[in-house]
C-alpha positions in Angstrom: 208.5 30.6 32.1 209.0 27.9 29.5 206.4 28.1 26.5 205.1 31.4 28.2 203.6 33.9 25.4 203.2 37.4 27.1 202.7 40.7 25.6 203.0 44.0 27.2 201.6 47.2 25.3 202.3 50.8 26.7 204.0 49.8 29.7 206.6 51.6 32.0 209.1 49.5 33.3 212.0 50.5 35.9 215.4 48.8 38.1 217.9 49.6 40.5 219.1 46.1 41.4 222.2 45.2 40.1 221.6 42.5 37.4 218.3 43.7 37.2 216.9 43.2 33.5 213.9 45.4 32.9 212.2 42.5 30.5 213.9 39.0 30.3 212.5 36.2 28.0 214.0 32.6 28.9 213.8 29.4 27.7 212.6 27.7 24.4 208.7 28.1 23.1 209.4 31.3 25.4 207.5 34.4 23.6 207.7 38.3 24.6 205.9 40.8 22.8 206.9 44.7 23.2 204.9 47.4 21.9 205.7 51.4 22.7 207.3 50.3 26.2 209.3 52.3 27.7 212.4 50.6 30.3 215.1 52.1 32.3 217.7 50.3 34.2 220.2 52.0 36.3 222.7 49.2 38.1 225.0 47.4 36.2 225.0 44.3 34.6 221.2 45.5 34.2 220.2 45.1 30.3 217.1 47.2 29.1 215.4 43.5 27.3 217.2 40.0 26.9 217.2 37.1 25.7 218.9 33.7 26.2 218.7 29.8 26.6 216.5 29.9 23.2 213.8 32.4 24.1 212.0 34.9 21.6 211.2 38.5 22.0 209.5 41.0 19.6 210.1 44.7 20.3 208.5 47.5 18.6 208.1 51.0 19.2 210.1 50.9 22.7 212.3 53.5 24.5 215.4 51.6 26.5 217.7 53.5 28.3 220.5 52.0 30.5 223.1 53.3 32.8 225.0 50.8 34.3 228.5 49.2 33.6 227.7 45.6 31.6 224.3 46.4 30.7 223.5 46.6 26.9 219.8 48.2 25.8 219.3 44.9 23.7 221.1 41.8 25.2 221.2 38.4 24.6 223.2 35.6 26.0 223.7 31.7 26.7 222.2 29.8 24.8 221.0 32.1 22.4 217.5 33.2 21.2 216.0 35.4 19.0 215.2 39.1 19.0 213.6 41.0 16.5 213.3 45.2 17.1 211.4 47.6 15.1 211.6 50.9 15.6 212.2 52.4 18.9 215.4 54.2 20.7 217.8 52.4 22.4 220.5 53.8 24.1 223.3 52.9 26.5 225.5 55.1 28.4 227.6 52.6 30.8 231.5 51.5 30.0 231.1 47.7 28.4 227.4 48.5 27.8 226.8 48.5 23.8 223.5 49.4 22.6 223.5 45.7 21.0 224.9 42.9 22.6 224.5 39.5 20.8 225.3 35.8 20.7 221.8 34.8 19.5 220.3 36.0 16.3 219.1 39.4 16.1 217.6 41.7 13.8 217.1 46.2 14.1 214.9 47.6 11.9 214.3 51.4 11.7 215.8 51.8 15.1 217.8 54.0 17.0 221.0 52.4 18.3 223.5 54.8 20.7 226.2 53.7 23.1 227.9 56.2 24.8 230.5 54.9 26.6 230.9 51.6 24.4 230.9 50.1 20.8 227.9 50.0 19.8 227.4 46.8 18.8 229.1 43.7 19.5 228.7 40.1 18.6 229.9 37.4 20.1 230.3 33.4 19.4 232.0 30.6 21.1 234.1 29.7 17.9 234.1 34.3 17.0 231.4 35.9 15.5 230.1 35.5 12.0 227.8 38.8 11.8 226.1 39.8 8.5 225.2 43.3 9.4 222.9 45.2 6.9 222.2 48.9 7.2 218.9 49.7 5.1 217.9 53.6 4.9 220.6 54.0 8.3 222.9 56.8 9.5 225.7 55.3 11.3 228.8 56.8 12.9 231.1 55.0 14.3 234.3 52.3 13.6 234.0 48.6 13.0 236.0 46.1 14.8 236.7 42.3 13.3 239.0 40.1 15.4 240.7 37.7 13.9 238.4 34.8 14.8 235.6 36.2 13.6 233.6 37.5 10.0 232.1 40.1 8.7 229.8 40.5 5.9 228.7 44.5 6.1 226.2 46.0 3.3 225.2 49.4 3.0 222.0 49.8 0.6 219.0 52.5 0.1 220.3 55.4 1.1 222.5 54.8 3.9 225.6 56.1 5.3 228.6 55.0 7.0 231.0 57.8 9.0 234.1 55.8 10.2 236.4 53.1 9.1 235.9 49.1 9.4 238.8 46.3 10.8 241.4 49.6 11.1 243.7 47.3 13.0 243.6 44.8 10.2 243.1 41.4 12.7 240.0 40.8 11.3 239.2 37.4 9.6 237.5 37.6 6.4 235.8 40.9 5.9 233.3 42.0 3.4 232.2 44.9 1.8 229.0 46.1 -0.3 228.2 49.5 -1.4 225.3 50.2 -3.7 225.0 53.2 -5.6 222.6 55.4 -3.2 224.7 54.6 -0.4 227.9 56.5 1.1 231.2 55.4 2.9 233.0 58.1 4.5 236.3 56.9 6.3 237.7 58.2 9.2 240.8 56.4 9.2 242.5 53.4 7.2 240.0 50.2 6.4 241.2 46.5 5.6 239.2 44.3 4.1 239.2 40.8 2.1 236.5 42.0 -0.6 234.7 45.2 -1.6 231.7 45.1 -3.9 229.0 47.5 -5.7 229.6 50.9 -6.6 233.6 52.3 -4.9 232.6 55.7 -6.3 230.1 55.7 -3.3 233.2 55.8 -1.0 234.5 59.2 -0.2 238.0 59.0 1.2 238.8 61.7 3.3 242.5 61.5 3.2 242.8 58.0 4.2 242.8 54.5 2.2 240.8 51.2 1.4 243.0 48.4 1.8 241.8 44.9 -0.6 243.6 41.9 0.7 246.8 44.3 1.6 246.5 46.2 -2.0 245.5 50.0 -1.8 241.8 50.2 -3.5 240.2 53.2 -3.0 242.4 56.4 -1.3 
């Protein structure tokens, strides 16, 4: 399908194969629009939408739901692509089945992300991941892990709130932090990171500790 443009509105979309996608785009000049579709996928290695070898995909409004082992709501692999969701729920509920799982570039906005039986995000590059993860107006709970390949540039901002710790094993590679004012940081265990900027009074705690560069910051 190389150069296809397709759009599906209001659709109901279903697998049982193993590596079954329920919507796949491929291929660069390769375009899939989403709106209020709903997908289920029940095999593993059976993704709810993906992306790779440089195709596109807009999502918007849509209800993913997978069961299987290896099969992420929103996936992307080789060679990349872009995916853009707004809105929607997405949730996984397989082991190694995140509700995000990227090597391509890809943006969530006002969406529901839930992994039950996973992280619930993970990105992944040949040389680590660099991930500049922005939560705008978002509830997340949850812990952050960085290896030590990889980067992390995390902002909260409008309103949102973070319920768990970031890079608690400290084997992360350079690891940034912004807090505005509105925004909230509750830990749930110990945090390392390299930088941590905006407002600290926004970080509550809880009876464990910020670590800057080794150096206790906020506890």
């Amino acid at each position: 399908m190389g150069k296809a443009d397709v759009t599906i509105n209001g659709a109901n979309v279903s697998t049982s194969a193993p590596g079954a996608n329920g919507i796949f785009s491929y291929g660069a000049g390769t375009k899939v629009t989403l709106n209020n579709v709903t997908i289920r996928t029940t095999n593993n290695s059976s993704g709810g939408i993906m992306v790779a070898g440089g195709g596109t995909m807009y999502v918007s409004d849509c209800d993913i739901e997978t069961q299987g082992g290896s099969s992420a709501a929103l996936r992307s692999d080789r060679g990349g692509g872009t995916l853009a969701v707004t809105g929607g729920t997405h949730i996984s509920h397989g082991p190694g089945s995140p509700a995000v799982y990227c090597t391509a570039r890809v943006s969530a906005n006002n969406a529901t992300l839930t992994a039950t039986s996973s992280e619930a995000i993970v990105i992944e590059g040949k040389n680590g991941g660099q991930c500049v993860f922005t939560a705008d107006r978002q509830e997340i709970v949850g812990n952050t892990i960085v290896d030590k390949i990889s980067t992390l540039d995390f902002t909260l901002t409008s309103g949102s709130t973070l319920r768990g710790t970031i890079n608690n094993a400290n084997s992360g590679g350079s690891v940034t932090v912004h807090i505005d004012e509105t925004s909230r940081w509750i830990l749930a265990a110990d945090a390392y990171v390299t930088n941590l900027t905006g407002t600290t009074e926004s970080i509550i705690p809880n009876g464990f500790t910020v670590y800057v560069n080794g150096i206790a910051a906020i506890k």
